[in-house]
C-alpha angles and dihedrals in degrees: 000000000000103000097012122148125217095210088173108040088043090062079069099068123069095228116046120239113263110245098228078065092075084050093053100025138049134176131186142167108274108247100168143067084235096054092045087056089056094052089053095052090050089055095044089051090056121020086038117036099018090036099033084234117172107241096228085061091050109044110042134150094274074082094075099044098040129098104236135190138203122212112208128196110213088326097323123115102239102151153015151191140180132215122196114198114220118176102274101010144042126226119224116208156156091022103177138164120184113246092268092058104059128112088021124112095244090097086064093050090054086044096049086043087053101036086052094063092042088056097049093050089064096260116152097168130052137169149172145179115253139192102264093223088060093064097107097055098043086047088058095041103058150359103279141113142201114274113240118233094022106115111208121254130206111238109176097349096309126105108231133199134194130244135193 
């Protein structure tokens, strides 16, 4: 999917992905052990050895039953996600860039790729759980809002709130 726009899931962000993006970035659905194994190693790089995470808290069997991607930066595996599908929402999680990544647009480009399969399967609603000192950017980065009424909660040291 090399070029490929996401014309649905970009409407999604509140800037629009820059076309030279497709040209640098691409992001698909895992589909591979391999790939699953990037995404792994992305994760680990990041959640356990940047964030201190413990590694029973980062990898669970949500794992096994998820939709994942893998962001790659001319070739090279540089971010995830993963999506879980529930009856009338989906679940945003594990959204994560290596250092060097951040602040590209190649998180749009992964966000535009996953919101565009949400959207295909027939979701309209979507939420996740973030880091709640990474409200301003996600704010900045697409259409979504604190949910009212949800307290936040601490998960590995890190308070956590919830978006829809």
């Amino acid at each position: 999917m090399t070029g490929a726009r996401n014309r649905i899931g970009e409407q999604v962000l509140l800037r629009p992905v820059p076309p030279e993006a497709y040209l640098s970035y691409t992001a698909e659905m895992v589909r591979t052990l391999d790939e699953y194994h990037q995404v792994s190693a992305i994760r680990a790089a990041v959640f356990l050895s940047e964030q201190d995470c413990p590694y029973e808290e980062e990898f669970d069997g949500n794992d096994l039953c998820a939709t994942h991607f893998l962001l790659k930066a001319r070739g090279r595996p540089v971010g995830t996600l993963r999506i879980r599908w529930f009856a009338d929402f989906a679940k945003l999680e594990r959204i994560v860039l290596l250092p060097c990544q951040r602040g590209r647009p190649g998180l749009r480009v992964l966000l535009a790729t996953a919101f565009e399969l949400v959207a295909r399967k027939g979701y309209e609603r979507m939420i996740g759980q973030i880091q709640a000192r990474l409200w301003p950017v996600w704010s900045r980065t697409f259409r979504c809002r604190l949910i009212d009424g949800r307290a936040p909660f601490w998960f590995s040291d890190y308070e956590y709130r919830e978006i829809e």
